[in-house]
TIKE-552332 format. One record per residue (C-alpha): x, y, z. Coordinates in steps of 0.5 Angstrom, whole numbers. Layout:
BEGIN
X: X; Y: Y; Z: Z
...
% end
This chain:
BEGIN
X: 12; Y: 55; Z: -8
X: 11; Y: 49; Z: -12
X: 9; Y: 48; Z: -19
X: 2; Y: 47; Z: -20
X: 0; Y: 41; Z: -21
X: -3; Y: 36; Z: -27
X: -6; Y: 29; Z: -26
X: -1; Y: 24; Z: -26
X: -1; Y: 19; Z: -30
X: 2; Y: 12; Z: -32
X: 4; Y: 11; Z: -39
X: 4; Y: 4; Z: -43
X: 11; Y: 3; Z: -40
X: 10; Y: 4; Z: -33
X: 13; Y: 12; Z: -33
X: 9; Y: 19; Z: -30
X: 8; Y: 23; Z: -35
X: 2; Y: 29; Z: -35
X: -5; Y: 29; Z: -39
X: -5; Y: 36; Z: -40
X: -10; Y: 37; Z: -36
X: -10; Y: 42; Z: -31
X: -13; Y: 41; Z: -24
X: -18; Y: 47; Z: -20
X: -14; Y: 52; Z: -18
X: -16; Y: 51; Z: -11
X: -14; Y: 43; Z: -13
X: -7; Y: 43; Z: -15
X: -3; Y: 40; Z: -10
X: -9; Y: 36; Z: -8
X: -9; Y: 32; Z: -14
X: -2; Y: 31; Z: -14
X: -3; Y: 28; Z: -7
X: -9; Y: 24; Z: -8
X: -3; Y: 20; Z: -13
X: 0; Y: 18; Z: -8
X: -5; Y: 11; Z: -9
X: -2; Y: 12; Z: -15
X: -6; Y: 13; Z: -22
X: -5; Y: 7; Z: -26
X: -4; Y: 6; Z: -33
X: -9; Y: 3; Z: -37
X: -7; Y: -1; Z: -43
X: -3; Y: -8; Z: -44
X: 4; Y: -7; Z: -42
X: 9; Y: -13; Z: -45
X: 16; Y: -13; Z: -47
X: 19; Y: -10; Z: -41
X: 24; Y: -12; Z: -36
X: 21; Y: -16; Z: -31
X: 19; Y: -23; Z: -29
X: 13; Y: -26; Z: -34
X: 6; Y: -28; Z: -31
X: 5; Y: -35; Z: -28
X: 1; Y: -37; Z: -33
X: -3; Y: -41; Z: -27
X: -5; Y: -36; Z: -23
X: -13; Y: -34; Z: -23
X: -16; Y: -28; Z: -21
X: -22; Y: -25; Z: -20
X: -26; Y: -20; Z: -16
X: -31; Y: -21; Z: -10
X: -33; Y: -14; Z: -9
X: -33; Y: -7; Z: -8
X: -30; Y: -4; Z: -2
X: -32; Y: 3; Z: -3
X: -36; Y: 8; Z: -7
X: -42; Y: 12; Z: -6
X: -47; Y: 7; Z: -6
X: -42; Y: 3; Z: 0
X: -39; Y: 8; Z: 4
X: -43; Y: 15; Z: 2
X: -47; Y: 14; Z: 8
X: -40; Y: 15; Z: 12
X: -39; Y: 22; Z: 8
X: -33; Y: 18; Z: 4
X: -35; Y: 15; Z: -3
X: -29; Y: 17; Z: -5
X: -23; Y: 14; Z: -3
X: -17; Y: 9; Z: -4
X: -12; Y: 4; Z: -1
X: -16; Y: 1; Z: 4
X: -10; Y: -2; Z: 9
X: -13; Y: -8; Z: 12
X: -11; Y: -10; Z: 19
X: -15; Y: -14; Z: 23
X: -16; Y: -10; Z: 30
X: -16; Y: -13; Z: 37
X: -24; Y: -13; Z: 38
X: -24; Y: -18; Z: 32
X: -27; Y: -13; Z: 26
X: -22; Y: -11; Z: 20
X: -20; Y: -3; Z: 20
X: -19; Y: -1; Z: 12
X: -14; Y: 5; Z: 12
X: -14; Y: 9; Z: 6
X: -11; Y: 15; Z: 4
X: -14; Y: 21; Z: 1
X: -21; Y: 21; Z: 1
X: -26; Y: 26; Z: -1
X: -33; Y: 27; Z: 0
X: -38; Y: 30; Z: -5
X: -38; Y: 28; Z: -13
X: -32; Y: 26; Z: -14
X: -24; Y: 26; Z: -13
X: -22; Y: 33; Z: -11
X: -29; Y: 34; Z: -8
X: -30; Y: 37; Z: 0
X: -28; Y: 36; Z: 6
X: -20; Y: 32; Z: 5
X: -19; Y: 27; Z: 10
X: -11; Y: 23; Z: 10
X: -12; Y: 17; Z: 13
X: -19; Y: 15; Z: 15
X: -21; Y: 9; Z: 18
X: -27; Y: 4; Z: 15
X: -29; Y: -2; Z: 19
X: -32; Y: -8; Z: 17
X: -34; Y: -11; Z: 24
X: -35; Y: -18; Z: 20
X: -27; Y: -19; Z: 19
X: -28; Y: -26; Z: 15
X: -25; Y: -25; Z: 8
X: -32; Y: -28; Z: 5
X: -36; Y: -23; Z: 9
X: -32; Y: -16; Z: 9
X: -38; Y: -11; Z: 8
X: -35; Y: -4; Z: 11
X: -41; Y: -2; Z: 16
X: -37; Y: 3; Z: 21
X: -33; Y: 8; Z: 21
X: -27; Y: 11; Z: 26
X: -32; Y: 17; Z: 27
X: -38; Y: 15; Z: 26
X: -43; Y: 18; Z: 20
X: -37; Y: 22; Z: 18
X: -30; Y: 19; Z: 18
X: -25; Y: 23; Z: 20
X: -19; Y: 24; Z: 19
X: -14; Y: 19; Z: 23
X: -8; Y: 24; Z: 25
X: -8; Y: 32; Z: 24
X: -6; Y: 33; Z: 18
X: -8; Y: 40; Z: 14
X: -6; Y: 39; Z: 8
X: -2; Y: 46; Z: 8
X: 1; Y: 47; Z: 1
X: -1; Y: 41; Z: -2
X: 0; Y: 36; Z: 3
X: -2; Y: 29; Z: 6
X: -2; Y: 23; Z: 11
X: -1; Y: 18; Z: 6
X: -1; Y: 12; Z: 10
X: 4; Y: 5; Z: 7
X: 3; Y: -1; Z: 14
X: -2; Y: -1; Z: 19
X: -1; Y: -8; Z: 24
X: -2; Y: -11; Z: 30
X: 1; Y: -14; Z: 35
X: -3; Y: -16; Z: 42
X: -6; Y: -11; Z: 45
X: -3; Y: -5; Z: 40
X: -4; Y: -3; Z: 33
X: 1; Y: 1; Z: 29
X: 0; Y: 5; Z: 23
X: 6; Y: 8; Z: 19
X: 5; Y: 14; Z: 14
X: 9; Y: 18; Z: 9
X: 8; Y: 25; Z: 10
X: 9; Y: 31; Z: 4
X: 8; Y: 33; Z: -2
X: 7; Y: 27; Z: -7
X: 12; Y: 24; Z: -9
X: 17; Y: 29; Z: -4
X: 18; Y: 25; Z: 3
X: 19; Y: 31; Z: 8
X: 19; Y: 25; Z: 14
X: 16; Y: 19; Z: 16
X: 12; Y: 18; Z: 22
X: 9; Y: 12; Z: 26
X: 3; Y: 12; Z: 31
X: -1; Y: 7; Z: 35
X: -8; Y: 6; Z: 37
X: -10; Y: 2; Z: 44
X: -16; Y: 2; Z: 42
X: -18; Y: -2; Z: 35
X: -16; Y: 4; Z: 31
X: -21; Y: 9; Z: 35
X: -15; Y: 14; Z: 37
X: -8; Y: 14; Z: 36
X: -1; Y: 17; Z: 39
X: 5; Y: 20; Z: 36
X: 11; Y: 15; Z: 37
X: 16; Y: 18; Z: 33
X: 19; Y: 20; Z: 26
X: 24; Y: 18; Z: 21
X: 27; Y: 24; Z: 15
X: 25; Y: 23; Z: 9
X: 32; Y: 23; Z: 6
X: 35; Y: 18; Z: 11
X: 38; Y: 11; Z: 7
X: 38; Y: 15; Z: 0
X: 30; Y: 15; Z: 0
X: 30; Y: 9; Z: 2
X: 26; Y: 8; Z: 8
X: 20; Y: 12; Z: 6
X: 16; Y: 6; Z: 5
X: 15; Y: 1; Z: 10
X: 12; Y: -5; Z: 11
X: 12; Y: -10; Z: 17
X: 11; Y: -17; Z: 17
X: 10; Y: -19; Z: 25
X: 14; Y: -27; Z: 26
X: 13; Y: -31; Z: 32
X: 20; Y: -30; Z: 33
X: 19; Y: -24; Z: 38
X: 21; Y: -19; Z: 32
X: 18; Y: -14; Z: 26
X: 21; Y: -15; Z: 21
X: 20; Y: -9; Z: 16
X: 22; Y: -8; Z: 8
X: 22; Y: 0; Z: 5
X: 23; Y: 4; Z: -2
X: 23; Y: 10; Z: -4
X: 16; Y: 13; Z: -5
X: 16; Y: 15; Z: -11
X: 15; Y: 11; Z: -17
X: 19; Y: 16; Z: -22
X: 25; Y: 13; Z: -18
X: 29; Y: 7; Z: -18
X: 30; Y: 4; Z: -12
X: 33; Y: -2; Z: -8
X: 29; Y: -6; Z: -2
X: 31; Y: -6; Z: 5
X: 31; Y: -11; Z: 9
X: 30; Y: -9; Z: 18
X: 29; Y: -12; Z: 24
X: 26; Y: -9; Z: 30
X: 23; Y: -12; Z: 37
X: 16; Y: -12; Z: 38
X: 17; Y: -8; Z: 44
X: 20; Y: -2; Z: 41
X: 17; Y: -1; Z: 34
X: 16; Y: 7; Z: 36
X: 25; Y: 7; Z: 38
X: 29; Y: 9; Z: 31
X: 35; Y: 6; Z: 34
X: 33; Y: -1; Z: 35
X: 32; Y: -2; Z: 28
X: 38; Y: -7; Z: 26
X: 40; Y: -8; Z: 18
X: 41; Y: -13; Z: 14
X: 47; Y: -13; Z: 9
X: 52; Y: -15; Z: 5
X: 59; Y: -14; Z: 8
X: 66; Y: -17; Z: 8
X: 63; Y: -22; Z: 4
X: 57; Y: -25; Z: 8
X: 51; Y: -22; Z: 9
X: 48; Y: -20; Z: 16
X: 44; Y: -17; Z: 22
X: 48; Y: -11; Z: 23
X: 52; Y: -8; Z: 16
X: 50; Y: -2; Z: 13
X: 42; Y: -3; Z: 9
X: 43; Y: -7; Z: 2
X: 38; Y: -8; Z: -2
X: 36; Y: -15; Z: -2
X: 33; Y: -16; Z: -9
X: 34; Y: -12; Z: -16
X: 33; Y: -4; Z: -16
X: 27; Y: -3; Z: -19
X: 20; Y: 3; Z: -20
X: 16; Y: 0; Z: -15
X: 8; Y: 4; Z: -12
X: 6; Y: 0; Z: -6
X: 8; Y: -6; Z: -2
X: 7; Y: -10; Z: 3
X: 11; Y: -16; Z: 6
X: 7; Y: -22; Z: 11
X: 8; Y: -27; Z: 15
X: 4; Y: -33; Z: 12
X: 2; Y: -40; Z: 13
X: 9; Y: -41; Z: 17
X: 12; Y: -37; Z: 11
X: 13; Y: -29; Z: 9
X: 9; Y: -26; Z: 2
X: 11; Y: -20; Z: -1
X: 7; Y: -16; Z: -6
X: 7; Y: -10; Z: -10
X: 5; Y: -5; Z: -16
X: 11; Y: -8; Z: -21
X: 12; Y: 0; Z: -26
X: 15; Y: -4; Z: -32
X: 12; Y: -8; Z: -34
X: 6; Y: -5; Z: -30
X: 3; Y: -11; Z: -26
X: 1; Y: -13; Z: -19
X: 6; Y: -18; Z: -17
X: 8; Y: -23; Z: -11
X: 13; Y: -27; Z: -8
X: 12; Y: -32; Z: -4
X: 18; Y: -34; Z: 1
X: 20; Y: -39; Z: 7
X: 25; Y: -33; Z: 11
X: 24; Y: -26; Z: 11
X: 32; Y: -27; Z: 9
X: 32; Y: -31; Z: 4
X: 35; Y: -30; Z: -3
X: 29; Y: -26; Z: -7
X: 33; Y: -25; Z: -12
X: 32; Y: -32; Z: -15
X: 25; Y: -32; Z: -12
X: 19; Y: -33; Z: -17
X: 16; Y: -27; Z: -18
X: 8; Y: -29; Z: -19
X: 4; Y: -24; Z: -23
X: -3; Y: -24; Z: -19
X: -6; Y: -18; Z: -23
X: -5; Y: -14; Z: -30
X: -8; Y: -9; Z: -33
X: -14; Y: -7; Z: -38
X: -18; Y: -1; Z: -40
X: -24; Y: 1; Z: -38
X: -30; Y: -4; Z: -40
X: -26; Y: -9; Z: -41
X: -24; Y: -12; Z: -34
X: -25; Y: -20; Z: -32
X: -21; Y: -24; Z: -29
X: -15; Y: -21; Z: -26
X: -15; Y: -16; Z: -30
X: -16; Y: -9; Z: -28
X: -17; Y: -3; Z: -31
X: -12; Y: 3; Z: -28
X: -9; Y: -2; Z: -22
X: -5; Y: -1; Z: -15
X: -4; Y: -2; Z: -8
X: -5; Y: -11; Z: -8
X: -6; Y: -11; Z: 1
X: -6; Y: -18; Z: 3
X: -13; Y: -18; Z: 7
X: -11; Y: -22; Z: 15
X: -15; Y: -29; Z: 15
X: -13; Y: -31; Z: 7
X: -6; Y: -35; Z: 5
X: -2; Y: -38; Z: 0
X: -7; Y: -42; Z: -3
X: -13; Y: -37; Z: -3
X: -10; Y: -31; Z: -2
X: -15; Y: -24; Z: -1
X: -12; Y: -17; Z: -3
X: -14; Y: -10; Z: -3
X: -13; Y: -7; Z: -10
X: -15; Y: 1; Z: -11
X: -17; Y: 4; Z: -18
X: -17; Y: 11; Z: -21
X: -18; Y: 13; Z: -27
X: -23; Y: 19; Z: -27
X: -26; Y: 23; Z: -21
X: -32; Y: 18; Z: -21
X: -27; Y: 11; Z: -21
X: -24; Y: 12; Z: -15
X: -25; Y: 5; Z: -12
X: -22; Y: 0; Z: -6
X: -24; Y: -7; Z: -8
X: -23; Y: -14; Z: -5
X: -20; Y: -19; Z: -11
X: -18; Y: -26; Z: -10
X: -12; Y: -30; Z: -12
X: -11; Y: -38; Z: -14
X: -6; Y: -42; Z: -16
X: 0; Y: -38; Z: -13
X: 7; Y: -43; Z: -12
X: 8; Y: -44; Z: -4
X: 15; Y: -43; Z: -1
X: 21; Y: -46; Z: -3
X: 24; Y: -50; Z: 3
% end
């Protein structure tokens, strides 16, 4: 039996901390849930921890991805994330995360994960025009939402012919397991493949994220899902045929002295508060983006090898936050999420950013980003 649950919020020093006001009764482990794209603080946050801004990257919106006007039509004006894959078909899927229809957050009909598609996957022209489900985007795997409960999901790719999809199942912030799920047909249908226990590597392979190389393996970054807690960044690889297997996943770590495949899960860079993230192979080198918690940002570091030493790669700041009324640029009121959208690169990179702020500003939208430094060789 859980506590009731209030909304989550981020004060001005990346940290959750209660509005004091209370949910719907019938809503309280949904709203809890439905955090797990995280509600974000607005306001400036300076003076924290954390690499400064890279004062030659712009930033600025190029769209709204979601909202009634957008996505009513598919019974999901209300939804965030927005995952993007590019499907083997050639359309873009967005998966996003809780997702409600009627007049706001915490309105009827729940669905964790759902499926929106843009048939035009060119980041220039991503308009959603479909949906997995028809009229009604449907819930991509069971998921009931028993006790609070959700399907919140944290990597979507393809390799070849499949797409895989990882999701992190519980309450929020309270990781029973994980699993992971393929499609054989564009994201239409999937299949279980396997799950992992919530409390495996100390929490820290909650979250994953893949960046699929050309050198016949997966290569995957996790942390905690929890953005109360510190936590390292691990590094794994797998082979591309065998994603769905728990056991062909190898660490990366320091032992003895060295670091390499094979020793216990080290964390490759420094420990730290972290919401989404998402690693890619890019422009022949790798892309890691995140929701940075203090000082509360969305950053990127761009690197030539998925070993290479990010902890003294620049940390580049892509977008910063500000309240409500007062958004230009790169800088959005109560951001998270900063999915780096297939087709974009180094030099003009597309990410997806989610907003919540109140029950109607709720939103997944398409930001592009300028001026980021390319690897170091």
């Amino acid at each position: 039996m859980h506590e009731p649950h209030r909304f989550r919020s981020v004060r001005p020093d990346g940290r959750s901390g209660g509005s004091g006001r209370p949910n719907p009764p019938s809503r309280r482990s949904l709203l809890r849930s439905a955090a797990a794209g995280g509600l974000a603080a607005a306001g400036i946050v300076t003076g924290a921890p954390g690499a400064a801004a890279t004062s030659h990257v712009t930033g600025s919106k190029v769209r709204d991805l979601s909202g009634p006007a957008l996505t009513g039509r598919f019974a999901a004006p209300w939804t965030d994330l927005g995952i993007p894959v590019r499907c083997p078909d050639g359309s873009m899927l967005f998966v996003c995360g809780d997702t409600f229809d009627g007049d706001g957050v915490g309105g009827p009909d729940w669905r964790s994960p759902v499926g929106l598609r843009s048939s035009n996957a060119a980041p220039g022209s991503l308009v959603v025009d479909g949906a997995v489900g028809g009229s009604r985007a449907v819930g991509l795997v069971p998921e009931g939402h028993t006790g609070g409960t959700t399907a919140i999901p944290s990597d979507v790719f393809t390799v070849g012919p499949t797409m895989y999809m990882h999701l992190m199942r519980g309450v929020i912030y309270e990781t029973h397991h994980t699993d992971f799920w393929r499609s054989d047909d564009n994201g239409e249908t999937w299949q279980y493949l396997c799950q992992w226990p919530g409390g495996l590597h100390g929490g820290q392979f909650q979250q994953k994220t893949y960046a699929v190389a050309d050198d016949g393996y997966l290569y995957v970054l996790s942390t905690a899902f929890d953005r109360d807690v510190t936590s390292g960044l691990l590094l794994h690889r797998v082979r591309q045929d065998a994603p769905g297997d728990p056991a062909a996943y190898e660490p990366w770590g320091y032992a003895g002295g060295a670091w390499a495949w094979g020793n216990p899960p080290t964390t490759v860079t420094s420990p730290r508060r972290r919401g989404e993230i998402c690693f890619r192979a890019m422009g022949g080198g790798y892309a890691l983006t995140w929701l940075n918690m203090s000082p509360l940002d969305i950053r990127a570091q761009i690197f030539a090898t998925p070993t290479s030493n990010l902890f003294t790669t620049a940390e580049q700041t892509m977008i910063v936050p500000t309240v409500p009324g007062r958004e230009t640029g790169n800088a959005v009121a109560s951001p998270y999420g900063g999915f780096i959208i297939p087709g974009s690169g180094v030099d003009d990179l597309h990410i997806v950013v989610s907003q919540w702020y109140d029950a109607q500003n709720y939103r997944v939208m398409q930001y592009r980003v300028n001026g980021l430094d390319g690897p170091a060789h």
